[in-house]
C-alpha positions in Angstrom: 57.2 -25.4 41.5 54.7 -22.6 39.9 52.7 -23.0 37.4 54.6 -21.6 35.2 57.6 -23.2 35.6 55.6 -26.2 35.7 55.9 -26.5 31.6 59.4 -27.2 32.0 59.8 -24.7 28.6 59.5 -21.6 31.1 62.7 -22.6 33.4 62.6 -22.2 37.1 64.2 -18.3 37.0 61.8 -16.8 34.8 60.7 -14.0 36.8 60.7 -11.2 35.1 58.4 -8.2 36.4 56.9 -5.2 35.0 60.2 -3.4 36.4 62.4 -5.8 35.1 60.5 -5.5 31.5 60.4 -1.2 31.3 64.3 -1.3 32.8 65.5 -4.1 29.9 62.9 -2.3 27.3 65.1 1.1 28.6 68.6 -0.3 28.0 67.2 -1.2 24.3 65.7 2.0 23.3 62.1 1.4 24.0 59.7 3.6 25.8 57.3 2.2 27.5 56.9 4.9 30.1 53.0 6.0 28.5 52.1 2.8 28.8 49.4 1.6 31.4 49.8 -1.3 33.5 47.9 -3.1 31.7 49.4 -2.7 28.9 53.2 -3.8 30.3 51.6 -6.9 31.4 50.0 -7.4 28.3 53.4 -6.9 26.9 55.4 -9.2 29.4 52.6 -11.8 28.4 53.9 -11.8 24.9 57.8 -12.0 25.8 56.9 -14.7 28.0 55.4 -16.7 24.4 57.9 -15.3 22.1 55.2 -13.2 20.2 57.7 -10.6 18.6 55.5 -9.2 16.2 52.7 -8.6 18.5 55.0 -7.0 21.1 57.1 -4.4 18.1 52.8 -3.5 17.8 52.1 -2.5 21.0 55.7 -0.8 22.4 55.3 0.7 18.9 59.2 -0.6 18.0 61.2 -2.4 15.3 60.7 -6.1 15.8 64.5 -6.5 15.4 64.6 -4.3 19.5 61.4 -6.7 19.9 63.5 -9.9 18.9 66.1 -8.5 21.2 64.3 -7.8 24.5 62.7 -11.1 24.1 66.0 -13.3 23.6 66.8 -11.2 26.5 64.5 -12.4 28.9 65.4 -16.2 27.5 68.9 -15.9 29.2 67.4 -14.3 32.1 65.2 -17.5 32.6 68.2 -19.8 30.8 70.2 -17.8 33.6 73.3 -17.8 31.6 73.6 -15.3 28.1 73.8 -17.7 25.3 77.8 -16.4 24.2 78.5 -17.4 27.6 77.4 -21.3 27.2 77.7 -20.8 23.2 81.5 -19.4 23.2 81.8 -19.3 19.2 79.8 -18.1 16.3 80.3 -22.1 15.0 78.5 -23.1 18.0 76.0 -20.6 18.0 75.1 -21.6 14.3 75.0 -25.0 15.4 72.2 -24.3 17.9 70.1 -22.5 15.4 70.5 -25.3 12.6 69.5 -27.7 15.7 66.4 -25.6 17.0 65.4 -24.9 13.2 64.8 -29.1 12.9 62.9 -29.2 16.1 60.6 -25.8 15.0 59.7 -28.0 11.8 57.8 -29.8 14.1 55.5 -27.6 15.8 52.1 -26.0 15.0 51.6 -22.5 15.7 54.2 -19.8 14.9 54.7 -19.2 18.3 56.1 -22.1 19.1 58.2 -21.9 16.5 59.4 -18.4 17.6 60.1 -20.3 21.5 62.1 -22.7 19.6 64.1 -19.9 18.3 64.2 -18.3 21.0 65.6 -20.9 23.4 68.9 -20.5 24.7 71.0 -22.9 26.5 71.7 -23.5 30.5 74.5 -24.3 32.5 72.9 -25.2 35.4 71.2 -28.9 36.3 67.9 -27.5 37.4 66.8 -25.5 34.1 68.3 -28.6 32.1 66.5 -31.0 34.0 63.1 -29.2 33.7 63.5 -29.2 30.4 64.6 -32.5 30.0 61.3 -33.6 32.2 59.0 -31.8 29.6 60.6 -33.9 27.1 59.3 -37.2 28.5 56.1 -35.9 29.4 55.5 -34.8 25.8 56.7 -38.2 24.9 54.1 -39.9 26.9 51.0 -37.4 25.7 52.0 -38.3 21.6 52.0 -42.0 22.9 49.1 -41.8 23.8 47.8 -39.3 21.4 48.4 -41.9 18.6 47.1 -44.8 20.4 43.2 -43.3 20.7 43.9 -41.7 16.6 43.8 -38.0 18.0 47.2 -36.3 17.5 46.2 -35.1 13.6 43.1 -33.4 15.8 45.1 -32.2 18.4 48.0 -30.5 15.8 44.9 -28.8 14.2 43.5 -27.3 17.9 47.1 -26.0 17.8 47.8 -24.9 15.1 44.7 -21.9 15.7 47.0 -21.0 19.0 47.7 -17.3 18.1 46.8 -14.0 19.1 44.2 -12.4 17.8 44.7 -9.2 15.3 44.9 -6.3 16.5 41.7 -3.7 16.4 43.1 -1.4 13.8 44.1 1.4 16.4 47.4 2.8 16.8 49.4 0.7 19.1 49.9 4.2 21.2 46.4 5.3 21.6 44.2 4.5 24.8 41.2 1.7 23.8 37.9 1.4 25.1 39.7 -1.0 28.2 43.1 -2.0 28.5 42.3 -5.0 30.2 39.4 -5.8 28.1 41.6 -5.7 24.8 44.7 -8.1 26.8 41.7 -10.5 27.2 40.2 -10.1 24.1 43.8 -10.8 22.2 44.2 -14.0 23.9 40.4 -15.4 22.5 42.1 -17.9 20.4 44.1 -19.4 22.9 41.6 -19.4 25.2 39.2 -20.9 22.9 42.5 -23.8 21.9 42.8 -24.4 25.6 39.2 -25.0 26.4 38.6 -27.0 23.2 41.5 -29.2 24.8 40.2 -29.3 28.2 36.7 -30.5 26.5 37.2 -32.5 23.8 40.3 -34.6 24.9 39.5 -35.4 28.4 39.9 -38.9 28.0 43.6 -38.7 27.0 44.7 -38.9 30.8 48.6 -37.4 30.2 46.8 -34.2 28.4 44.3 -34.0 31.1 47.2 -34.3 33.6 49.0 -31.5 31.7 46.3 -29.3 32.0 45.2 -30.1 35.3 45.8 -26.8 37.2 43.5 -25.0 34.2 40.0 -24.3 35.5 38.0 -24.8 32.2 35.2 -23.7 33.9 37.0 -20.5 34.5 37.9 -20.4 30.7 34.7 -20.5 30.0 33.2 -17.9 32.5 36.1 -15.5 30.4 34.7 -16.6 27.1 31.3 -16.1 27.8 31.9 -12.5 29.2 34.2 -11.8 26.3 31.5 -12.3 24.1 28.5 -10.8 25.9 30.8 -7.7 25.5 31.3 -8.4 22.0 28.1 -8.8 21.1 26.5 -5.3 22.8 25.4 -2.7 20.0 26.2 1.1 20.7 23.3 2.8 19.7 23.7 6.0 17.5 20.7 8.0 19.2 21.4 11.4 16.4 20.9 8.5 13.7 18.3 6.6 15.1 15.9 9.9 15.4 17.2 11.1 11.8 15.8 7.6 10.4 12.5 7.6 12.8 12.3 11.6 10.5 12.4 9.6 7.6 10.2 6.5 7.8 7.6 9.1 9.6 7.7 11.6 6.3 7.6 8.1 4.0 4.1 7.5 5.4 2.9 11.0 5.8 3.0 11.4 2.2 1.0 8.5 0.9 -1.7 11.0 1.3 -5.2 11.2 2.9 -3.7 11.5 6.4 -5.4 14.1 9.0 -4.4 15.1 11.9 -5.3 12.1 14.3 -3.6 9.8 12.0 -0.7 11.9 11.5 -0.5 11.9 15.3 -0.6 8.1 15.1 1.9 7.5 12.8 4.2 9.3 15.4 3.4 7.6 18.0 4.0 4.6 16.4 8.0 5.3 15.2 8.1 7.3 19.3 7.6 3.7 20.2 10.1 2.6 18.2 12.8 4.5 18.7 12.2 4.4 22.4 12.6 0.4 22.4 15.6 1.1 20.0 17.7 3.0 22.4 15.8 1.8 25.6 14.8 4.9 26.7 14.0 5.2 30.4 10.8 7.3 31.3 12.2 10.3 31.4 13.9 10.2 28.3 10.9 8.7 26.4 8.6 11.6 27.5 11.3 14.1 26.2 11.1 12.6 22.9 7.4 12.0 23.0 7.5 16.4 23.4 9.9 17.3 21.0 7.7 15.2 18.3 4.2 16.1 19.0 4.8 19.7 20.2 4.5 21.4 17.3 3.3 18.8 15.1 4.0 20.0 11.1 4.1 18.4 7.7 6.6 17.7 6.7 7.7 16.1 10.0 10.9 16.9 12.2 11.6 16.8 16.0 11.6 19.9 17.2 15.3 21.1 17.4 16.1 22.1 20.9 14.4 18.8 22.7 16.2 16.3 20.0 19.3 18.0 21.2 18.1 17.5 25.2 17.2 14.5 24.3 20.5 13.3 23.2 22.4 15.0 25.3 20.5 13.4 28.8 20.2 9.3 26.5 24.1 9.8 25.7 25.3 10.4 29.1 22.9 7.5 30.8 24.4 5.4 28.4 27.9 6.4 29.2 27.5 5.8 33.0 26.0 2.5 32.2 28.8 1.5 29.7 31.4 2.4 32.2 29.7 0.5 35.5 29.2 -2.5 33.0 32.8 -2.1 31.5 34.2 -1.5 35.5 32.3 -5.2 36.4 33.5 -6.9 33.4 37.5 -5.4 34.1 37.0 -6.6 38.0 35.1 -9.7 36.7 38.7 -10.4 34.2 41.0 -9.4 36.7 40.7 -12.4 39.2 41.4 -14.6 36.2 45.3 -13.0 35.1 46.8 -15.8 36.7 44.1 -19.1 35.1 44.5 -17.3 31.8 48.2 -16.9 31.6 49.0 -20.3 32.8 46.6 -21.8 29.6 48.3 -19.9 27.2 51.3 -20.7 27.8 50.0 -24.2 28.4 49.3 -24.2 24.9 51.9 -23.0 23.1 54.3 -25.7 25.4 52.3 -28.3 24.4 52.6 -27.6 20.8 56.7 -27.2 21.4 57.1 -30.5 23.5 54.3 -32.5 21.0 57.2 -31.0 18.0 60.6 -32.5 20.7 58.6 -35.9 21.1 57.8 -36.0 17.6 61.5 -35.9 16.8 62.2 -38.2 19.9 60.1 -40.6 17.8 61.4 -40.2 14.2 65.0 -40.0 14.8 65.0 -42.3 17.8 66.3 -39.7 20.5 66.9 -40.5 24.1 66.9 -38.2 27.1 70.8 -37.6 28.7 72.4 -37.6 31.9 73.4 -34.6 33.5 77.2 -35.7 34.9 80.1 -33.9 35.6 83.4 -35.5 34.7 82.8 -35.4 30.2 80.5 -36.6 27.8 80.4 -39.6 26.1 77.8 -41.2 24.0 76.7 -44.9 22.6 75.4 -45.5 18.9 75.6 -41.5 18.4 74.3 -40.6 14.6 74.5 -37.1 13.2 71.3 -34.9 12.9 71.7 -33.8 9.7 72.8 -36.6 7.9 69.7 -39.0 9.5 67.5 -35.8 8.1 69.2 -36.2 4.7 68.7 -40.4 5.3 64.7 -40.1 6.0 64.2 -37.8 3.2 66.3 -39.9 0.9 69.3 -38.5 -0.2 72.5 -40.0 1.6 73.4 -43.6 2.8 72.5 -45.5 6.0 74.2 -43.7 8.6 76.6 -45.4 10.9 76.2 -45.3 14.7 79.3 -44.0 16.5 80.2 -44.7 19.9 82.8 -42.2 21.8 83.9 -40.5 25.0 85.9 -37.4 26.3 86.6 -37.1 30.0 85.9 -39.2 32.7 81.9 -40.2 32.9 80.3 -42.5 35.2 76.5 -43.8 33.4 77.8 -44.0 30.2 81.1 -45.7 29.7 83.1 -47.2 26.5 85.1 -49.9 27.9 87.9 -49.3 25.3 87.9 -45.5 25.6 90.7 -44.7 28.5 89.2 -41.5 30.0 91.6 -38.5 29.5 90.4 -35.1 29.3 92.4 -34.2 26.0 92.2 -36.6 22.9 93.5 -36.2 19.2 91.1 -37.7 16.2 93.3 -39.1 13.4 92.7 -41.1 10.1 91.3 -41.0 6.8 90.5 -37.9 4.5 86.5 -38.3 3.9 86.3 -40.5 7.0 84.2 -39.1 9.4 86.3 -37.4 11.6 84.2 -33.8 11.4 81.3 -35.6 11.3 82.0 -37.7 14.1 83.0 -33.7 16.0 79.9 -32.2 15.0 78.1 -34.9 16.5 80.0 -34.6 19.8 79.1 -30.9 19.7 75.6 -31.4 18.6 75.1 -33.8 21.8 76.8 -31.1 23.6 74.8 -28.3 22.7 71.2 -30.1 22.5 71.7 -31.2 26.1 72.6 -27.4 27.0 69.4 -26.7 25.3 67.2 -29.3 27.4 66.7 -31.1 24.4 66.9 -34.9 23.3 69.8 -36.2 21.8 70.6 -38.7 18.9 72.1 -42.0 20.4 70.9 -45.1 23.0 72.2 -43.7 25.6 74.4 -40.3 26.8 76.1 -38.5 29.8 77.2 -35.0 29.4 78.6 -32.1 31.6 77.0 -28.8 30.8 80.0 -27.0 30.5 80.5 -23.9 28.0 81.6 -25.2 24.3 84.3 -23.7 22.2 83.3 -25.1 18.6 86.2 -24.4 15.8 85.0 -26.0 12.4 87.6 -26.2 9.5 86.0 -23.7 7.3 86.3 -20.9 9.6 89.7 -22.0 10.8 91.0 -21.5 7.5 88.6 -18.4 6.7 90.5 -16.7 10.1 93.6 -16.6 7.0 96.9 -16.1 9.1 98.3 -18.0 11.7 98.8 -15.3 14.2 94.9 -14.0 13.4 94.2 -17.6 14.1 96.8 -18.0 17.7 95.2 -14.3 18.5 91.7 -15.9 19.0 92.6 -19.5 20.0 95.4 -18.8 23.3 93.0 -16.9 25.3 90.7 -19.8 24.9 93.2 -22.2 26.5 94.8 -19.5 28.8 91.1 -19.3 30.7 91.5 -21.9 33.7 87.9 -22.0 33.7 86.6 -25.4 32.6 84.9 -25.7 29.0 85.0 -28.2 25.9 87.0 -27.2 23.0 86.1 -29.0 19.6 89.1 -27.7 17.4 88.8 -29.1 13.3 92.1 -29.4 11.5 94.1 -26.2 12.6 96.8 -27.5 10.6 96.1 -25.4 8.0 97.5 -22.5 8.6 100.9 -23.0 8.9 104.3 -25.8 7.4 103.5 -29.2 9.4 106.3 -29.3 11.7 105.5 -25.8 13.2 101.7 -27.0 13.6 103.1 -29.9 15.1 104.9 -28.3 18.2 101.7 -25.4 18.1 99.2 -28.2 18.8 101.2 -30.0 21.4 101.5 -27.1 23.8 98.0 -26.5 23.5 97.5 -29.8 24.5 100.1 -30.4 27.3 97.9 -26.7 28.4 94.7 -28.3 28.4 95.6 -31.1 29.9 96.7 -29.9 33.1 93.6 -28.5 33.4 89.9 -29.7 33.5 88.8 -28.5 30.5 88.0 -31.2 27.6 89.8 -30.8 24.3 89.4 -32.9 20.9 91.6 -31.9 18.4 91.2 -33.3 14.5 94.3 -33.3 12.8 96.5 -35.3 10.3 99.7 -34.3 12.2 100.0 -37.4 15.2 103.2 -37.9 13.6 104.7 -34.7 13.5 102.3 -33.5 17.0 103.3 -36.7 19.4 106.5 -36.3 20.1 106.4 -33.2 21.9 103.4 -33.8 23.9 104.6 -34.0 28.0 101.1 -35.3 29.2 98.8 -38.2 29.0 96.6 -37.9 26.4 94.5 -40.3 24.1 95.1 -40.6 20.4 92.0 -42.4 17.7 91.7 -42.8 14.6 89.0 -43.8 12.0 90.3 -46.2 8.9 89.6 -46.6 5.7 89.7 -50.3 4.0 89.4 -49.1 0.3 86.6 -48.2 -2.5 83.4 -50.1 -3.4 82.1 -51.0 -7.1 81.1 -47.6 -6.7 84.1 -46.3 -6.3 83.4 -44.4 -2.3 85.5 -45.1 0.1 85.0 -48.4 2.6 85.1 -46.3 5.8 85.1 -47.9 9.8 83.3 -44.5 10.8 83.8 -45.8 14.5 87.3 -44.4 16.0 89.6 -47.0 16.7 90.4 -46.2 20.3 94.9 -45.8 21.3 95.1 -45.7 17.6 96.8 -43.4 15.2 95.0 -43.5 12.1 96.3 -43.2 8.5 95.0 -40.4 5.7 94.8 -42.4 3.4 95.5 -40.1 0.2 95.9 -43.1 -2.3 92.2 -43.8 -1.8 91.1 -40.1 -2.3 93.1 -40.1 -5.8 91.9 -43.4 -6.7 88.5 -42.4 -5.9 88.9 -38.9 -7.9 90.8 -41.3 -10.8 87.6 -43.6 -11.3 85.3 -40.3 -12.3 87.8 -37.9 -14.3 87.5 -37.3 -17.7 90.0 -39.2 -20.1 92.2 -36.8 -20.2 92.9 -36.2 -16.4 93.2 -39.6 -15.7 96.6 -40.0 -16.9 98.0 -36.7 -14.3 96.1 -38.9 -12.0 98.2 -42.2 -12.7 101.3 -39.9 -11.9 100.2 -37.9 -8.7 99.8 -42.0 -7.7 102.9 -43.4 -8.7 104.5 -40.7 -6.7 102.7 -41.9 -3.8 104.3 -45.5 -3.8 107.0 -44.9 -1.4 104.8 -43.0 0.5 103.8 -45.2 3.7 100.1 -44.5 5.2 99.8 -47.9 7.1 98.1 -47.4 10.4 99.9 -47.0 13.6 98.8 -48.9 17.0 99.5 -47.1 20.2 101.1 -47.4 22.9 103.8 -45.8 21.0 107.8 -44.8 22.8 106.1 -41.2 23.9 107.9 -39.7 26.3 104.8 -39.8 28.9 103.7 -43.6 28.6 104.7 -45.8 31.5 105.9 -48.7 31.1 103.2 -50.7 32.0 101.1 -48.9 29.4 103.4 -49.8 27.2 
């Protein structure tokens, strides 16, 4: 494995060249055909790190192309584009809400941008790698907290950036293209030394960094700033002032001649130490002063010119066989630089995944093949809302879809297509979003949020209830869903309440030949609905039927909810509850339609039903 790919956040794949990078930058409208070399791999250095704005600078481009190519190279390393993993915009959004929680995290806004940046895989080597840098950034914040240093540490990383630009136009030629790609990546350089030198005790961080020659880093620095700190010379102003200073003293009065003559001398001498004037030069200087010699003072025209003219080029040969040793001196370092910075910003982006491994108690998946299925899975989102105080405990859910082999619920028959039933307010979307957030942050490479997990990385189909019903007709709605179930090729479909859209017994019959589809198939299918009843009956194929219950309210009027599915269970909505609920809180006046809506409800019969039911596909000895 290379170097790069060694970070586990650049997957195996990502190997993009500078013909890859003008071709893509082609396709998206950018010209980087003026550029030098130098400056394409200054460029690819940036894509590699997410650095959009730094990369819009320098192709002189819109950062919305520059946001594009670089997204574009993610896939080319992810080896998959993200619709093709991501098959809906509900997933998609998913993914971003997901990567926005982990970007909280980090330290530097480029590894924010690489957080939002990251698209998913399909395959297990990219996944794995990822999966690897997880732990390893679990065991550096380990140990991290356990000498007191990660506070120090966040602070080294937070100064990973690239330096500013020089103020030129991103299309002119500078002194040294190479010098400037160098002299952009200072900071990091300077992050990844202080790293290498001040926390070499912390043995994983020492480990991480173990192919980075800090002896190299500091070999760049050093030359970086040796070139910094050279002074170009103005020779026309230096002679202008030496005019000046000489004509200040010549008119104090009572000079003669041989003082006069001293007194030039005297500034001769210091403007040739000034400019470090080689013989030559100094004796040109020494004529075009004395020859002549007049009060008020001035170098005599033509030589200041000759003078000039032989000091400037000297100096120009010298800056450009000093500038040519420095560039050669740089260039057998591409490679040892590179591999720091990104070094760097990885470590701030896997110190961010561990820290969430930490808070929210995350755990690292198994690839598998068959489904997914989870133990003790909580929601994201609602354990954010729980740390920062605004919701309930939240209960831990245990589920499965498909057939998995490391992670099993005993009481969850494995079938590839299963309906979620029961109470309104229950859980059941929550409990879906969950599934697809495990899903998705596997895809990723990412931790997920329950003791234990085995997932196939398979694309995901994600339909949440809002935009079901925002599609607004059912044949809009059967437009976009039957070519989803037509394709043979495998893929999870998460489908929220399509009911919706059409009378009950039509959705009914809809939603079982979409799942007697699926199910002859190897794709995975959950399906929320409140239709079982009207739905069963004309399913042909095995499938599995749960549901979540509700008990009744609290003191405080919310619902007593069993968020964990009930497994061969059809579960009841429970619409009493819901008025009852709504009842308890409505103004004086409403309460009384209330009483009504719920006395109209009394013949209505909500009670649970246990599976096996008479379904035309049960054996008997499922029965």
């Amino acid at each position: 494995m290379s170097q790069m790919s060694a970070t586990g956040l650049s997957p195996t794949g990502a190997t993009m060249e500078h013909g890859d990078l003008r071709e893509l930058a082609a396709r998206l409208g950018i010209d980087l055909q003026t550029l030098s070399e130098e400056k394409v791999r200054d460029l690819l250095g940036r894509v590699r790190v997410a650095d959009i704005d730094g990369f819009a600078e320098i192709a002189a481009t819109e950062k919305k192309k520059a946001y594009k190519l670089i997204r574009a190279y993610s896939e080319k390393a992810s080896r998959v584009q993200e619709r093709k993993a991501l098959r809906t915009p509900d997933a998609r959004k998913l993914a971003r809400d997901i990567l926005s929680l982990f970007s909280e995290h980090t330290s530097s806004k480029l590894a924010k941008n690489r957080f939002s940046l990251l698209t998913p895989a399909l395959d297990r080597e990219t996944t794995q790698s990822r999966l690897s840098a997880c732990v390893t950034g679990m065991d550096i914040l380990r140990e991290l907290k356990q000498r007191g240093k990660r506070d120090e540490l966040g602070k080294v990383l937070a100064e990973v950036s690239f330096d500013p630009p020089s103020g030129k136009k991103p299309s002119s030629r500078t002194e040294s293209d190479t010098l400037d790609y160098f002299m952009s990546r200072r900071r990091m350089i300077k992050a990844a030394r202080s790293i290498l030198t001040n926390f070499d005790e912390v043995r994983t961080l020492s480990s991480f960094f173990m192919n980075t020659d800090r002896k190299v880093l500091e070999s760049v620095m050093r030359t970086l700033e040796e070139h910094e700190s050279k002074d170009v010379q103005d020779a026309e102003g230096v002679l202008s002032d030496a005019e000046i200073l000489i004509n200040e003293k010549l008119r104090k009065g009572g000079v003669d001649e041989e003082r006069a003559r001293r007194i030039v001398e005297e500034q001769i001498e210091e403007v040739v130490s000034t400019l470090r004037m080689n013989s030559e030069e100094e004796n040109a200087v020494r004529r075009a002063a004395l020859e002549g010699l007049s009060i008020p003072f001035e170098f005599e025209r033509a030589g200041r010119r000759r003078v000039i003219e032989k000091w400037e080029g000297r100096e120009k040969e010298e800056r450009a066989a000093k500038l040519a040793k420095t560039e050669s001196f740089l260039k057998q370092h591409w490679a040892v630089v590179d591999d720091a910075v990104e070094r760097a910003i990885s470590l701030d982006q896997m110190l961010a995944m561990a820290s969430l491994m930490e808070k929210y108690t995350l755990t690292i998946p198994v690839i598998g093949n068959g489904g997914i299925a989870f133990v003790n899975g909580r929601n994201l989102f609602l354990m954010k809302d729980q740390l920062e105080g605004g919701s309930r405990a939240v209960q831990p859910v245990s589920y499965a879809l498909g057939s998995t082999r490391s992670t099993k619920i005993v009481a969850a028959k494995p079938r590839n297509v299963v309906m979620l039933t029961g109470a309104n307010s229950g859980g059941k979307t929550t409990l879906l979003t969950t599934l697809a957030s495990i899903h998705i942050l596997t895809l990723l490479g990412l931790p997920v949020p329950c003791e234990k997990a085995e997932v196939a990385p398979i694309p995901i189909y994600l339909f949440r209830r809002r935009v079901t019903r925002k599609i607004g007709s059912l044949e809009q709605a059967l437009g976009s869903l039957i070519p989803v179930f037509a394709d043979r090729h495998r893929k999870l479909v998460l489908m929220d309440e399509f009911e919706a859209l059409t009378e009950p017994g039509a959705a009914g019959r809809i939603l079982a030949g979409i799942m007697n589809a699926v199910a002859t198939g190897s794709s995975l299918l959950l399906l929320v609905t409140h239709l079982a009843q009207e739905t069963l009956p004309h399913v042909k194929l095995p499938i599995r039927v749960d549901g979540i219950e509700a008990e009744g309210l609290d003191r405080d009027g919310e619902l007593i909810v069993d968020r964990q599915p009930k497994f061969n269970h059809i579960g009841s909505s429970t619409p009493k509850l819901i008025i009852m609920k709504l009842s308890k809180s409505a103004k004086k006046g409403d309460k009384a339609l209330y009483g009504d809506i719920l006395n109209s409800l009394e013949g209505e019969s909500s009670m649970p039903v246990q599976t096996p039911l008479n379904l035309p596909w049960l054996s008997k000895e499922d029965a």
